[in-house]
C-alpha positions in Angstrom: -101.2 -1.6 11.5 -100.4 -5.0 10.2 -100.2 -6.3 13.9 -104.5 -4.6 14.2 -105.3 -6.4 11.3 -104.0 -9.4 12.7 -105.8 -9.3 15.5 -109.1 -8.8 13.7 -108.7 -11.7 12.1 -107.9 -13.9 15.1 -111.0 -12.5 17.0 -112.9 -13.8 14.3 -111.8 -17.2 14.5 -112.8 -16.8 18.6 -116.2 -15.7 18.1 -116.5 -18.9 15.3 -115.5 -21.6 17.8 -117.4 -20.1 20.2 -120.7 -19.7 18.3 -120.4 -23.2 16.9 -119.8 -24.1 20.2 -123.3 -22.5 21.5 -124.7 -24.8 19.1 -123.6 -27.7 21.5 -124.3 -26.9 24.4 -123.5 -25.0 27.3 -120.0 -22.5 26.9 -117.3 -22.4 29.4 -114.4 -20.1 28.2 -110.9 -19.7 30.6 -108.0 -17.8 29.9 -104.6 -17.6 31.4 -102.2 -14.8 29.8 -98.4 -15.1 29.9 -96.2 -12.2 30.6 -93.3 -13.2 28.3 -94.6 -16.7 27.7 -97.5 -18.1 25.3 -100.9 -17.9 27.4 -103.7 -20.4 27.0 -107.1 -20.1 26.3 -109.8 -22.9 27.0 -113.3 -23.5 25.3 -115.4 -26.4 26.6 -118.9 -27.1 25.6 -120.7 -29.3 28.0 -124.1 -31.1 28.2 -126.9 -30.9 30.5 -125.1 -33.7 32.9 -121.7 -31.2 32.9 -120.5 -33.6 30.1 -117.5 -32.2 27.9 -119.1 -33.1 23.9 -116.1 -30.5 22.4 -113.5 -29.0 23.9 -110.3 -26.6 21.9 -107.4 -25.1 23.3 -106.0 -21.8 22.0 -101.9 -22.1 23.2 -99.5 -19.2 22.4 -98.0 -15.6 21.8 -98.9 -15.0 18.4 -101.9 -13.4 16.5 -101.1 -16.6 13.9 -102.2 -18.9 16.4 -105.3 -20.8 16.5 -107.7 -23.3 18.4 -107.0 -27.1 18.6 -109.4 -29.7 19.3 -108.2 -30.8 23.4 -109.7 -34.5 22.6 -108.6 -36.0 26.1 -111.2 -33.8 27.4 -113.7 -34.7 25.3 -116.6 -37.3 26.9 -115.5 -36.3 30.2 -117.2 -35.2 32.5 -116.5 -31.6 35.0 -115.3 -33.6 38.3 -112.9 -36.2 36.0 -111.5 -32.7 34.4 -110.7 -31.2 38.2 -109.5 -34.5 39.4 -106.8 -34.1 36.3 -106.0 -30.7 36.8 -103.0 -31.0 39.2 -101.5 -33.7 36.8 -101.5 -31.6 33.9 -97.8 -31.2 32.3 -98.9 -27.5 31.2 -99.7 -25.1 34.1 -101.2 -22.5 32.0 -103.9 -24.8 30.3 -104.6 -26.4 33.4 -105.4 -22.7 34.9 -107.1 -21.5 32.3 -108.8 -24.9 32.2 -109.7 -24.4 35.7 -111.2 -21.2 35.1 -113.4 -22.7 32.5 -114.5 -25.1 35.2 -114.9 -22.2 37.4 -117.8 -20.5 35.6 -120.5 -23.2 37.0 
């Protein structure tokens, strides 16, 4: 029950960023789960010229976990972000970055 309630409360947060994000500009979400390890999820907010103005990161396993401003991608644009990807030290951001990416 307590876990539920949880929950609720984190989806809440997710549909804040993400409607503040709207505001913005155009919304690119990616996720990548982890079985046993934390899982990432990615929220960018680009312009019309595919430039990154905000960008959070949502990293872990628990419901207590919450988004964080990602401010090396921020005033970059969508090709500098893919050329990055493979350098990336954490291979479940830089998926569910690249499924972000993905959605234009």
């Amino acid at each position: 029950m307590l876990q539920g309630i949880l929950a609720y409360f984190q989806i809440k947060h997710f549909r804040k960023v993400v409607n503040e994000m709207k505001k913005q500009g155009k919304v690119l979400i990616g996720q990548q789960k982890g079985k046993l390890s934390a899982g990432s999820i990615v929220v960018l907010a680009i312009d019309k010229h595919n430039k990154v103005i905000n960008a959070q990161e949502m990293r872990g396993i628990t419901v207590f976990d919450k988004f964080r401003v990602k401010d090396e991608f921020i005033n970059k644009s969508i090709d500098e972000l893919k050329r990055e990807l493979p350098n990336m030290k954490n291979k479940k951001s830089s998926l569910a970055l690249k499924k972000a990416i993905e959605q234009l």
